[in-house]
C-alpha positions in Angstrom: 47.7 104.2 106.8 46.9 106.2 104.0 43.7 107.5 104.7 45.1 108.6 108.6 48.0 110.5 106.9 45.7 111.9 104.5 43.4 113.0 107.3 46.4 114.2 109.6 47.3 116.3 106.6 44.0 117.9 106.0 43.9 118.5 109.7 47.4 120.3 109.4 46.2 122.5 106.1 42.5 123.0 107.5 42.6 122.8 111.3 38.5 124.0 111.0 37.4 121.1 109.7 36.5 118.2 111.2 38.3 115.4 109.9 37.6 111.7 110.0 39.6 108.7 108.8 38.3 104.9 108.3 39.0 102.4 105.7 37.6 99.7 103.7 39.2 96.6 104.7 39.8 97.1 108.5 41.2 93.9 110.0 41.3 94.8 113.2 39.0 98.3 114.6 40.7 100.4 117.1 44.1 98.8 116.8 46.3 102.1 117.1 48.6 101.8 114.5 52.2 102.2 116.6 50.9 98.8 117.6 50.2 97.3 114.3 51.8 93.9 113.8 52.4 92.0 110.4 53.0 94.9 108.7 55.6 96.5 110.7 58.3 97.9 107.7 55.3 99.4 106.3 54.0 101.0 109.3 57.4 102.0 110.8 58.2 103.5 107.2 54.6 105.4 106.8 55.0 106.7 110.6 58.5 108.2 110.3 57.4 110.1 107.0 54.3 111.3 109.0 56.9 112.3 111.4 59.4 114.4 109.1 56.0 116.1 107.2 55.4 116.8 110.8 52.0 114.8 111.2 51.1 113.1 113.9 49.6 109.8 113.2 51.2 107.3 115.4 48.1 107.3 118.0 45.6 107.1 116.1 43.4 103.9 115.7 42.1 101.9 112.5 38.5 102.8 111.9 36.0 100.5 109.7 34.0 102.9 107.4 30.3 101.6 108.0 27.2 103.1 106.5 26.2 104.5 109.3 30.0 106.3 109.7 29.3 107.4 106.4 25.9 108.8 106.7 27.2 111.5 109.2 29.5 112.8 107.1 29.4 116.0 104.4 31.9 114.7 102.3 33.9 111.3 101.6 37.3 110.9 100.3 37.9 106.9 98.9 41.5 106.3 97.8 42.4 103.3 95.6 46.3 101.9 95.5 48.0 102.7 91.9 47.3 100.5 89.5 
């Protein structure tokens, strides 16, 4: 979820651009994260702070980054949890 927010709040700042989100570690592709099971807290906690910042995430769907994904793109943002 972080890389959608991220992207949802690019989108917000630079409505030009066109903005892409996938991750690393992907379980399931195209699972739209309202739906997201297992991590549920999580999710319901990212999406209501999406909400108040007034970002829209709660449609969109989990995106494996894949070389190919990659290959199209001008620039690449990678985010790593705090260690």
């Amino acid at each position: 979820m972080r890389s959608q927010f991220a992207a949802a709040y690019l989108r917000q700042l630079h409505p030009e651009l066109d903005v892409q989100s996938a991750g690393t570690d992907v379980d399931v592709p195209g699972q739209i994260l309202k739906d997201r099971a297992g991590a549920r807290s999580a999710t319901e906690l990212a999406l209501a702070i999406a909400e108040e910042s007034g970002l829209s995430i709660a449609d969109m769907p989990r995106t494996q980054l894949t070389s190919e994904l990659a290959q199209e793109q001008d620039l690449i943002i990678y985010m790593t949890p705090p260690k």
